[in-house]
Each structure stands twice: as C-alpha cells, then as structure tokens.
N, C-alpha and C positions, 0 to 999 in steps of 0.2 A: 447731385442737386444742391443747389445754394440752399445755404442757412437764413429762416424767415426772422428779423427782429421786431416786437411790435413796442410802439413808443409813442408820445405824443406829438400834434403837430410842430408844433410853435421850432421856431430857429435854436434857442436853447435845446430842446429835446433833440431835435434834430441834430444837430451840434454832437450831445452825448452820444449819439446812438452810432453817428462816425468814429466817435474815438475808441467807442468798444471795439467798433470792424476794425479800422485800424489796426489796434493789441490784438485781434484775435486772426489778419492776417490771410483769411479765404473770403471770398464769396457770400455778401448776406444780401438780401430782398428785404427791403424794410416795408415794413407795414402799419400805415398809421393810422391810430384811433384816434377817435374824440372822445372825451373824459365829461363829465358831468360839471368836475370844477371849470372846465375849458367853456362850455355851453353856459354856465352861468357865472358871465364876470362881473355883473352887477350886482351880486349877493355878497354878504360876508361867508365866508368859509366856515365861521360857525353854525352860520343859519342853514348852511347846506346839511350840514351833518358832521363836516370837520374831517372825519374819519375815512381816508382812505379816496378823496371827491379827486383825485388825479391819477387815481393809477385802477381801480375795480377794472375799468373798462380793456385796457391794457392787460389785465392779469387774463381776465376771461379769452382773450385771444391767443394765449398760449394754452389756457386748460380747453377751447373747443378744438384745438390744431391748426388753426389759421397763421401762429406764429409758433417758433422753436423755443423763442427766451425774449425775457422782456426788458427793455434800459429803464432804467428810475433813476428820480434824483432820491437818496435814500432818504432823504427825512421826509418825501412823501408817503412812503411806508409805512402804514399802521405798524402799532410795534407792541402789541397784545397780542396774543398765541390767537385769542377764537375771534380775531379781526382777518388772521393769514385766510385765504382760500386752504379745502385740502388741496393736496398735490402738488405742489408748487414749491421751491426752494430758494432762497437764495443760494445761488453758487459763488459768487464772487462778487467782492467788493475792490477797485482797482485801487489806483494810488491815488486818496484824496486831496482836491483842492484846498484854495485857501479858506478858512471855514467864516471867518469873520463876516462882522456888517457894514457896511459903508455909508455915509450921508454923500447924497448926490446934491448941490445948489448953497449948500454954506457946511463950515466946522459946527460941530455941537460947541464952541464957547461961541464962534461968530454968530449963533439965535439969538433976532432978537428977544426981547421979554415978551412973552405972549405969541411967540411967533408960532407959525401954522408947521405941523411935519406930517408927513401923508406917507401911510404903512397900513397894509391889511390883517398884521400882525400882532396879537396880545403880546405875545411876549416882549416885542419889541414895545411899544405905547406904554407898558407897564415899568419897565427897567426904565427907559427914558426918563417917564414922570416921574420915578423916583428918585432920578441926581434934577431934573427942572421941571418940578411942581407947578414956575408958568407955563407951561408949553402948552399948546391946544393939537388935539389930532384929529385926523378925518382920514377915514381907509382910502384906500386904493387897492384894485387889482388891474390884472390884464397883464400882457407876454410884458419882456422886456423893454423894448422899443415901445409899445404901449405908456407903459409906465416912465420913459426917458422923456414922451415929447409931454407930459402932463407935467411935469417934477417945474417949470417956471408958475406954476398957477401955486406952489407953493413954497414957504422960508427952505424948506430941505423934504426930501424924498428919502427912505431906509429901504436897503436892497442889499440882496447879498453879492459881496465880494466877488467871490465865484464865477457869478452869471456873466458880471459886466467884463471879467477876463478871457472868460474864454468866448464870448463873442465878440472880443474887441473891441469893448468900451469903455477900458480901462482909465481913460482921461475924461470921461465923467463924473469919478470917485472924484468927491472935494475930500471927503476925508475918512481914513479906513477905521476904524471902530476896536480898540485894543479889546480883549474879550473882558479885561479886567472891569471895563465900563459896560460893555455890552456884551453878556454872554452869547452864543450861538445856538439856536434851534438845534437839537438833535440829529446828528449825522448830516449836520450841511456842508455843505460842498466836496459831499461824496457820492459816489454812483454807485448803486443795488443793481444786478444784473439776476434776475429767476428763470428758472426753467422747472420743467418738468419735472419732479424729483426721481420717477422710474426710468427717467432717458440719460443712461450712467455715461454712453458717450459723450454726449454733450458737457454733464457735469463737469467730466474730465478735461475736455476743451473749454471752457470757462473757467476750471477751479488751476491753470496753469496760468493766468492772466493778473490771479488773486494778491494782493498788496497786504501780506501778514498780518503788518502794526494797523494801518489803514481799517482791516477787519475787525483789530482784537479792539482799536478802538470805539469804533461803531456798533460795536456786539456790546460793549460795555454801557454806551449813551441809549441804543435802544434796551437795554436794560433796564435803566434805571427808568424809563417812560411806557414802560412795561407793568414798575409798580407800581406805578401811577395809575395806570387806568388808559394807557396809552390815548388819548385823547390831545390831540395837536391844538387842543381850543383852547388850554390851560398854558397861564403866565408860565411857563419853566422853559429854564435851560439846561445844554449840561455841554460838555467838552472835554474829550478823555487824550491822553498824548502819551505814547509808551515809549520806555527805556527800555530795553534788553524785555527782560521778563516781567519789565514793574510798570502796569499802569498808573497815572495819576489821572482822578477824573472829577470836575469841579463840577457842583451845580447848584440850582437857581430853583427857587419857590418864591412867587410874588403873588400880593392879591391884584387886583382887576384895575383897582385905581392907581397901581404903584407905591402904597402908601406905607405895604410892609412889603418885604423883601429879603427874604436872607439868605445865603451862600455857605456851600460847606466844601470841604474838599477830602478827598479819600483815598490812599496807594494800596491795591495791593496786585492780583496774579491772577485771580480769574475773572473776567469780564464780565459775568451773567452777573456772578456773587456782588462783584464789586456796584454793578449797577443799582442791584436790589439794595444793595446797605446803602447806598447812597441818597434815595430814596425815603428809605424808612425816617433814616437821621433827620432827614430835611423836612419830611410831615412831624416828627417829633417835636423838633424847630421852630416849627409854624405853628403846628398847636402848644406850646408852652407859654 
C-alpha cells in the first residue's frame, strides 16, 4: 500500500511534498489539508495566533491516520516542546535550501526615501527599519504567485529565497538579501518531515533521507526560539552553519519598530545547548 503524505495546498507545499517523494523513491498518496493560516489570508499571522496557524491541521492528519508523515516548511514549526502535538516526531530534515531573503521590485539602496515594502513579517519590517528608518510597511500575505502579481502596487516586496527557487521564479529576485543585513526566520528554507513517533518503519525510511549538518543546524535555530517562547510573532532571527563538529549560530533580538536591535554570535557542538545560550546572551543584551 502507498505511503499517505499530508501537506498544504498551495504549489510551494506541493512542490516540497514532490521532493520529499522523490528522496524517498516509492509510492506516496498525497493528501491535502487546509490550514487556518491558508483560510485566513487577510489577517496578520499574529492576530491569528502566530503559533503553529500552517501546519495544526496538517499535523492532525497524520495523528487521526488519514496521513503516514507530514512535509513542513520547517520554520512553520512551532518550536516549544508544549506547542508539538504528542505523538508525533520529527524524522528528518533533508538538505536545506538557500535560507536568505530577497527584495522583489528594486535593491534595498535603489528604495526610494519613504518608499513603501510589503512583508507580513516582523522580523523582516523590524531589521529593515532598522538600517532605513524612512521606509514605510504594509503586510502582505497569500501563496507565492499571490504575492509576485501584487509586489508592482509596491517600491519592493520581501520573500524568501527559497520559495521563488524552487518554483521557478528565480528571475524575480531584484536582489538577494546577505544574512549580514537581513538575518533569516528560523529554519527557513528547510523542510520538517513528521510522522508518527511509534511507526519505527517509517522513521526508518525517513531518518535515511536525513541531511546531518542541515538537521544539527535547524535543531540548534529551533533551539534558540524555543528559549524564547517559541512564538514566530517576535522580531528574531537566527542562522546556524556547521563545520565538521562545530556549529556557528548568529542571532537577532529587535523591538517592534526596529529601533534596537542586536546581534550575537556563538560556536560550539551541541545544538539544543548552543541555541539555548544563544538566546539567553541575546535577552541579557536587550535588557542591559
């Protein structure tokens, strides 16, 4: 019997949920949910609730057994322990995308003064306004292609890298976003793949797909927004990149108008640990 995967609709989701089948090589029955973020794209993500508003629905399909294992983009992922459903695991995380942000419609020097950038994003509206104090924002949501045919009603549109690559819209990027300017949401442009935590088969066929550094990364960025309070609503960043056995992982605390902002960076060899200290330093930081 084929392998059920459940995912969201949109061409991105879809998209990931092919490439998991792909690397994994047999037979899957995809199964698509609708999500709460997906039902209301007229809201901000914080007013929804923030936490977890694109994947609950998705998760529940694998804990009733309508699905086997579920595709995420992982920084959809709540990343607090009593946010996870029980039962449920990540098995693998494959080999991350490019993780960065991109301006769609001009460079960040080519804005003009005042000029308008449309992002549903705190973190991004936050870091921005804090290298250009004129900027003005106004959100945006909705799929991909959503958000490409609106991005002319303003000076530039923020999206992540990722998305516009692997659907093929790579020649919409005006300009890709060094992290040094723009840090990256947490585990972006990586894919979380769960299942069942008692269906060891499976784990097994998932946990052979698994991209080591890719995981010890992502295990270390959801760390650190773990100390946090794992809440996606809060200005932070973070971006971890491993060498042999040594992560480096940089991160972000801004307030809301971008007006503080500060940045630490940390190496060492376990991922949870290094998240959590990373975290601490940076609220230590912010409140001094």
């Amino acid at each position: 019997m084929a392998l059920r995967a459940a995912t969201r609709g949109s061409a991105l989701a879809r998209w990931q949920t092919d490439f998991i089948v792909g690397l994994l090589g047999v037979e899957v029955e995809v199964v698509v949910v609708q999500t709460e973020g997906d039902r209301r794209v007229d809201v901000p993500i914080e007013e929804i609730g923030g936490r977890g508003v694109f994947v609950k629905e998705v998760q529940a399909a694998v804990l009733d057994g309508r699905a086997d294992f579920a595709v995420h983009s992982a920084k959809d992922l709540p990343s607090s322990a009593e946010l996870q459903p029980d039962g449920l695991v990540i098995a693998c995380v494959p080999e991350r995308g490019d993780p960065r942000d991109c301006l769609v419609g001009s460079t960040l020097d080519g804005l003009p003064v005042g000029g308008t950038v449309a992002t549903g994003s705190v973190r991004r509206r936050a870091q921005l306004a804090n290298l250009r104090p004129d900027l003005t924002f106004t959100g945006l949501r909705g799929n991909i292609e959503t958000r490409l045919s609106k991005a002319p009603q303003f000076d530039a549109v923020v999206m992540a890298a990722a998305a516009l690559v692997r659907l093929g819209r790579s020649s919409a990027m005006t300009e890709v976003l060094d992290p040094l300017v723009l840090l990256p949401q947490v585990a972006q442009g990586a894919l979380a793949v769960e299942c069942r935590a008692d269906d060891a088969e499976l784990l097994g066929r998932l946990r052979a797909i698994e991209h080591t550094a890719s995981r010890r990364a992502v295990d270390a960025e959801r760390a650190f927004l773990a100390q946090l309070g794992g809440a996606c609503d809060l200005p932070v960043g973070a971006l971890a990149s491993v060498d042999g056995d040594s992560i480096t992982i940089e991160g972000l605390m801004a307030s809301f108008d971008g007006r503080v902002c500060v940045r630490e960076t940390l190496t060492g060899g376990d991922p949870a640990a290094l998240g959590r200290a990373l975290a601490v330093t940076l609220m230590s930081k912010l409140e001094s």
